[in-house]
VONURO-14194 format. One line per field, with one value per residue (C-alpha): residue number from 1; residue in one letter; x, z, y negated. Coordinates in steps of 0.2 Angstrom, whole numbers, plus 5000, padded with zeros to 4 digits. Layout:
// residues N
resi <- [NUM/...]
resn <- [a/...]
xx <- [X/...]
zz <- [Z/...]
yy <- [Y/...]
// end
This chain:
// residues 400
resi <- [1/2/3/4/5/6/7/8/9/10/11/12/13/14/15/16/17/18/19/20/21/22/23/24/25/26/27/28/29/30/31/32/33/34/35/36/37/38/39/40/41/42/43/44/45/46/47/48/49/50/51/52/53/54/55/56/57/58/59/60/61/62/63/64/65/66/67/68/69/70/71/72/73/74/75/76/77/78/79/80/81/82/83/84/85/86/87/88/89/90/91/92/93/94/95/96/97/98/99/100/101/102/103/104/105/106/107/108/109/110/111/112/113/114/115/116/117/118/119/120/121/122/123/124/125/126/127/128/129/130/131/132/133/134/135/136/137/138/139/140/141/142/143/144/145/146/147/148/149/150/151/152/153/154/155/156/157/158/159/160/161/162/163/164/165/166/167/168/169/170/171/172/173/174/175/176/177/178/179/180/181/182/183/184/185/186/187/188/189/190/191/192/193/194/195/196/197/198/199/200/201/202/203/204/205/206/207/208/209/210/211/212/213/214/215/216/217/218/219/220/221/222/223/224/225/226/227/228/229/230/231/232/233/234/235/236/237/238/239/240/241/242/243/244/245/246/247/248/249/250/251/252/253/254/255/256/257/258/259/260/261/262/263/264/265/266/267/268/269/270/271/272/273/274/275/276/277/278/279/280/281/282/283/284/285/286/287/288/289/290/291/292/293/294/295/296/297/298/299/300/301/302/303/304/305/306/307/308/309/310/311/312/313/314/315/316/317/318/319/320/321/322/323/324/325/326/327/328/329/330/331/332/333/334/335/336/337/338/339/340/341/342/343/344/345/346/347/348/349/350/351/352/353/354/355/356/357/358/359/360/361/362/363/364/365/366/367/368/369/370/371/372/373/374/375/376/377/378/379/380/381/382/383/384/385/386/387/388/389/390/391/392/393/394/395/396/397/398/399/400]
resn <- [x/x/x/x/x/x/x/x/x/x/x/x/x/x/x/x/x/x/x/x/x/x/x/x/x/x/x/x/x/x/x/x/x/x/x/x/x/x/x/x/x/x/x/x/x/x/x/x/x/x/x/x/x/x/x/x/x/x/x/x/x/x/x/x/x/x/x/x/x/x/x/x/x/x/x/x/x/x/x/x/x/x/x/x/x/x/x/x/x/x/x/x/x/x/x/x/x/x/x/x/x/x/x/x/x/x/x/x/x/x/x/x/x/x/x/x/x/x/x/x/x/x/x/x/x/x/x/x/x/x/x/x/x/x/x/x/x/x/x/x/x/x/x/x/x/x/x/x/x/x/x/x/x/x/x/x/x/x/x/x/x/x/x/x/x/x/x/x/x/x/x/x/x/x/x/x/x/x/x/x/x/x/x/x/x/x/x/x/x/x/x/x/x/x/x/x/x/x/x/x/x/x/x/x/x/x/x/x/x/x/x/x/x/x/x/x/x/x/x/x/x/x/x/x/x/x/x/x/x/x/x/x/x/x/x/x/x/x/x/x/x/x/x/x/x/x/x/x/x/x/x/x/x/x/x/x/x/x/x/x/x/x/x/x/x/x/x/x/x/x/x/x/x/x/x/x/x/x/x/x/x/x/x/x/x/x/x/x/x/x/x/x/x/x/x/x/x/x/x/x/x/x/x/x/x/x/x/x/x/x/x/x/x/x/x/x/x/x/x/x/x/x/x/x/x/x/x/x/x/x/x/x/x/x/x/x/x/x/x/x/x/x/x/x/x/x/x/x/x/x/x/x/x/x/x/x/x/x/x/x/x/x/x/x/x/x/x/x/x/x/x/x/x/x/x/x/x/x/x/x/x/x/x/x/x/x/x/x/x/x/x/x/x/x/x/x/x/x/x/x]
xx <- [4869/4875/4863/4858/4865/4850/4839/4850/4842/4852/4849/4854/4866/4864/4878/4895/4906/4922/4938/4939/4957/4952/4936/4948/4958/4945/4933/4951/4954/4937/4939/4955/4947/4933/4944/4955/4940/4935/4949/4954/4937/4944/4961/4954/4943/4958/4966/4948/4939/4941/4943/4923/4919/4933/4924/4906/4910/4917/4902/4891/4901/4900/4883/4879/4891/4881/4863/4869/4872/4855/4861/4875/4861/4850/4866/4869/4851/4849/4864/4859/4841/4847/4862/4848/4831/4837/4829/4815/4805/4816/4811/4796/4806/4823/4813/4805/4823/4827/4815/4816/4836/4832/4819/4829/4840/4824/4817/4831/4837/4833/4845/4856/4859/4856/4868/4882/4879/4876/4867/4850/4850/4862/4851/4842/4859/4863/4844/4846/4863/4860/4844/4856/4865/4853/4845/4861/4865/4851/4860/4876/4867/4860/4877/4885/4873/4873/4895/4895/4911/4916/4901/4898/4919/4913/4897/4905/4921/4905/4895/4911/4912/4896/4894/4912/4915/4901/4909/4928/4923/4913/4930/4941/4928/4929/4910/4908/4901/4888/4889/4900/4886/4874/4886/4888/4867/4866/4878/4873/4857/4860/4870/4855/4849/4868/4869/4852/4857/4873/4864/4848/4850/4844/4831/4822/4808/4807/4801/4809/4800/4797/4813/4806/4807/4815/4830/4833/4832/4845/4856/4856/4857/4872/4879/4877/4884/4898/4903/4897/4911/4925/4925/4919/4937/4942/4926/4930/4949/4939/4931/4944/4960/4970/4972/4989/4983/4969/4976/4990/4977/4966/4982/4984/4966/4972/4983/4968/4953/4967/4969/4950/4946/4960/4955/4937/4936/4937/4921/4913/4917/4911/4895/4885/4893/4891/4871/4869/4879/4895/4905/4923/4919/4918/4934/4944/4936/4941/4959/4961/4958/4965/4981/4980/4978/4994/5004/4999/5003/5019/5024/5017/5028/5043/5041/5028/5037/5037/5019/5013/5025/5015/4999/5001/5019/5035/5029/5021/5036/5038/5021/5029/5026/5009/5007/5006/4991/4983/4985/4977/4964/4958/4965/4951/4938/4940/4936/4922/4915/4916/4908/4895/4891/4890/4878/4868/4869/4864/4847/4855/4843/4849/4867/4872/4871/4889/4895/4882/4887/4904/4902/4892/4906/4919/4908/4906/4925/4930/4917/4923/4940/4944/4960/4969/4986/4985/4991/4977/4964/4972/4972/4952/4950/4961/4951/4936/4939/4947/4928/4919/4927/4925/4907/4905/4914/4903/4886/4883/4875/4858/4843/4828]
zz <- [4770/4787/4802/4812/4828/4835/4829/4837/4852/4870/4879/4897/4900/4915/4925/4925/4909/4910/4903/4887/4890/4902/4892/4878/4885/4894/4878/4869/4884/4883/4864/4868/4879/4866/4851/4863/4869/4850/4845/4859/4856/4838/4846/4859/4848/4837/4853/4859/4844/4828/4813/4808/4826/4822/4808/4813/4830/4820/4805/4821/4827/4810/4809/4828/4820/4804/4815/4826/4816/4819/4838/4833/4822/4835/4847/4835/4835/4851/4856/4846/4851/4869/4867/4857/4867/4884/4890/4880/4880/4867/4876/4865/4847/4856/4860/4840/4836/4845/4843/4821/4824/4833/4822/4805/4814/4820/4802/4794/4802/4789/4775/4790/4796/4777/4768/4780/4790/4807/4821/4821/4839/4834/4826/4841/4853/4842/4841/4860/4860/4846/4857/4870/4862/4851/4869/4877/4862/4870/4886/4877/4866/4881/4889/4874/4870/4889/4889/4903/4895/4908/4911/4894/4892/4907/4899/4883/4894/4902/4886/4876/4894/4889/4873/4873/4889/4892/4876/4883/4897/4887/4875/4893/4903/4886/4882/4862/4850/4857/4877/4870/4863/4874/4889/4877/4876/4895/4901/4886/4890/4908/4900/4897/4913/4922/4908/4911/4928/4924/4912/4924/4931/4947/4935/4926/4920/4900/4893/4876/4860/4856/4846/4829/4817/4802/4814/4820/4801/4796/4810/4803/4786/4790/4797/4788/4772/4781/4784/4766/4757/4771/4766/4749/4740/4754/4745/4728/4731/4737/4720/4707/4714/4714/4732/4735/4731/4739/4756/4754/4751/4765/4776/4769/4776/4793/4791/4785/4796/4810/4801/4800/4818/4829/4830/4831/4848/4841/4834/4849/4861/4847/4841/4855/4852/4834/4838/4847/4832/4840/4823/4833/4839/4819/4814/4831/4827/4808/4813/4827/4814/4799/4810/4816/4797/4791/4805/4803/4783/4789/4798/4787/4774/4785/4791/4780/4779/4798/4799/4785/4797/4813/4803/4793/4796/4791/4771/4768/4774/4755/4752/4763/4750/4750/4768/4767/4754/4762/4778/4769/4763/4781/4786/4772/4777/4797/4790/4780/4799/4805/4793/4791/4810/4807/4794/4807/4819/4807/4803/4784/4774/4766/4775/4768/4751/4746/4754/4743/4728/4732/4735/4716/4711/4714/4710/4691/4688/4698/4685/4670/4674/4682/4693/4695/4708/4722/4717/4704/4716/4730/4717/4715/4733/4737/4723/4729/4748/4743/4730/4745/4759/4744/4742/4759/4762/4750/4754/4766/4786/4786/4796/4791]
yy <- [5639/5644/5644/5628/5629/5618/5634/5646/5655/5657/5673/5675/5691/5701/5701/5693/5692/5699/5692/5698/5702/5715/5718/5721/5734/5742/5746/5752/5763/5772/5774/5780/5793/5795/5802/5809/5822/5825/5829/5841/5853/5859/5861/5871/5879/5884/5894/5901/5906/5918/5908/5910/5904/5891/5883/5886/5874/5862/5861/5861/5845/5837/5841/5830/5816/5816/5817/5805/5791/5783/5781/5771/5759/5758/5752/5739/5734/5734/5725/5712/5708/5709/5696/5684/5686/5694/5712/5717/5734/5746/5764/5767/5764/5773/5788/5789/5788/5800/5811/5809/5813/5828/5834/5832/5847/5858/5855/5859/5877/5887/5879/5875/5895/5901/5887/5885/5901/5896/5908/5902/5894/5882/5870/5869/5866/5852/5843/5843/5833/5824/5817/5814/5804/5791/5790/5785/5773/5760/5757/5756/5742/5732/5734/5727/5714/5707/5709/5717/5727/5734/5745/5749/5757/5768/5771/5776/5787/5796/5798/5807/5820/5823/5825/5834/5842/5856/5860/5862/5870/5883/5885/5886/5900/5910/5911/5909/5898/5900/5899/5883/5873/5877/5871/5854/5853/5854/5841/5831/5830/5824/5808/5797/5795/5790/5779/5771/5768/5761/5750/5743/5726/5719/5708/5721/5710/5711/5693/5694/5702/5719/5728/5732/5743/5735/5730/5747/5752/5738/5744/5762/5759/5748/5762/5775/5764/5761/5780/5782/5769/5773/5792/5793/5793/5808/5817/5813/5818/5836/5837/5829/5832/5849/5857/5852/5834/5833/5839/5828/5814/5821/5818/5801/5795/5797/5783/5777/5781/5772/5757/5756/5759/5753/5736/5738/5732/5715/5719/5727/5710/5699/5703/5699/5681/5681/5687/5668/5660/5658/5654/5654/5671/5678/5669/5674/5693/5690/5684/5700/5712/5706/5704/5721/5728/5718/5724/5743/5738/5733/5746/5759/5751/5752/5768/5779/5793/5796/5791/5805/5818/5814/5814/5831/5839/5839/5846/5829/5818/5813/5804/5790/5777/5776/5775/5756/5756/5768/5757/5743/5753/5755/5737/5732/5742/5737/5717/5724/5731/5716/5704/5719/5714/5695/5700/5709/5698/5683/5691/5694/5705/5720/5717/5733/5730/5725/5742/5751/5740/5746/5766/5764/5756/5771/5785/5778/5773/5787/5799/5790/5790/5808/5804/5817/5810/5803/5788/5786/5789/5777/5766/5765/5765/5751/5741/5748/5743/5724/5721/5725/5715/5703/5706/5705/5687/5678/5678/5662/5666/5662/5666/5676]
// end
């Protein structure tokens, strides 16, 4: 049954809402920025470091992106309590977050400089910017949730210099993996405090309820499954496929992974809506994205073998034809995120479960079956994404 809209609560947003043409292009810009910074640390890395400094900078990176991801939760959380109650107290439940993220990484030093062989200070470098960032992610939520766009692309441009660029300017001044990171902790950890700043309104009084656990639970979990389905057939591929296939594969999720994230900025501007039950706002987001999936499809189908040469080189020109299905692979999985947020923001309990239901899924056919092309595996991925987005669809909106 979907949600009253007599029982739906209003929430004042602070500030005034942008047009959310200029809203639009102002969140694309800063995610623009965003991957532009994460990608240009390895490539710097590449030309600054030996090749075992090379790999322990980007495991360190991968191990932040892994840590972080209850910050991008608690973003979610946040940003919808805020659009449905107004400003409430979330700094008490921000900092346990933060605080647990960090902690997992201090715990963890042992297996981490035993297991992947990392100097024994880096575990430390990363809690510290891994905190930095689950601290930030609250004043991206109340910036999102309030749709005060604007602020939150600058807040997201200044979060990424951050989190990235005490890293670059480590790499640039020549100081080692580890002069790098610790450069990366330091203007890291300076981030949540501009960010607060950017994020505080004139009215700072807090009326609405306390944020509670279970939400900031739902939100990470959600998260964290969605990471899990979008890059489990890359990881199977690692495991079943011989090298050459499963770099050519790894190529081919690139055309992915874009499909999957290029139009999430429809996502971004309507789940603050979607949280006060605005049902135009889901089937505008719904019609934004599957658009820009059936475009990158057609495209990827016109010119796939050009899209596998920008992506991995002139040696992988001939895998052209399956640019499209991997392209609709991530078309798939970009619906999936956004109907995964209308399930958040519709108070839907376990809203991950599909996506869990789904990654189960691909594992077991994937054990049973053994792919061992490209093609096959494609194959099961592209079933795998379409069940879920499926799965996804069909449970009504409701309130709990």
């Amino acid at each position: 049954m979907s949600r009253p809209e007599s029982t739906t609560e209003t929430a004042p947003t602070s500030g005034r809402t942008t047009g959310l043409g200029a809203a639009g292009a102002a969140v694309t810009l800063a995610g623009v920025l965003v991957n532009g910074l994460a990608y240009l640390v390895p490539v710097l890395a590449a030309r600054r470091l030996d090749p075992a400094g090379l790999s322990a900078l980007a495991t360190a990176l991968g191990l932040v992106a892994i840590a972080a991801v209850p910050g991008l939760g608690l973003q979610l959380a946040v940003a919808v309590h805020h659009a449905r109650h107004g400003s409430s107290d979330t700094r008490r439940l921000t900092a346990v977050t933060a605080a647990m993220s960090a902690a997992a990484l201090i715990l963890a030093t042992p297996l981490l400089v035993t297991a992947l062989d990392l100097p024994v200070e880096v575990p430390a470098l990363l809690a510290v910017t891994t905190a930095a960032v689950v601290l930030s992610s609250r004043s991206l939520g109340e910036l999102q949730g309030s749709q005060r766009f604007l602020r939150l692309a600058a807040a997201m441009a200044l979060l990424a210099a951050g989190r990235y660029g005490g890293v670059i300017a480590g790499l640039l001044l020549g100081t080692g993996l580890t002069g790098a990171l610790t450069a990366g902790a330091l203007t890291a950890a300076l981030t949540p405090f501009v960010l607060a700043r950017i994020a505080r309104t004139p009215d700072r009084s807090t009326t609405g309820p306390r944020l509670t656990v279970a939400q900031v639970t739902a939100g990470c979990g959600a998260t964290l499954a969605m990471l899990v389905v979008s890059y489990a057939d890359l990881l199977l591929a690692r495991q079943l496929l011989p090298p050459s296939g499963s770099g050519a594969y790894a190529v081919g999720t690139v055309l992915s992974k874009g499909a999957l994230w290029a139009p999430q900025v429809a996502a971004v501007l309507a789940l603050p809506r979607l949280a006060r039950g605005d049902r135009r706002s889901r089937t505008v987001a719904l019609a934004v994205t599957g658009g820009c999936g059936l475009v990158l499809v057609l495209a990827s189908t016109l010119a796939g073998g050009l899209a596998f040469r920008l992506a991995g080189g002139p040696d992988y020109t001939h895998l052209g034809r399956y640019a499209p299905i991997f392209a609709a692979v991530g078309g798939l999985y970009a619906v999936t995120f956004v109907l995964l947020n209308d399930r958040l923001a519709a108070g839907v309990r376990w809203p991950a479960a599909p996506l869990w239901v789904g990654t189960a899924g691909l594992v077991t056919v994937a054990a049973i079956v053994r792919p061992r092309t490209v093609s096959d595996l494609l194959l099961l991925a592209l079933g795998t994404a379409l069940v879920t987005t499926v799965l996804m669809a069909l449970p009504a909106r409701r309130r709990v």
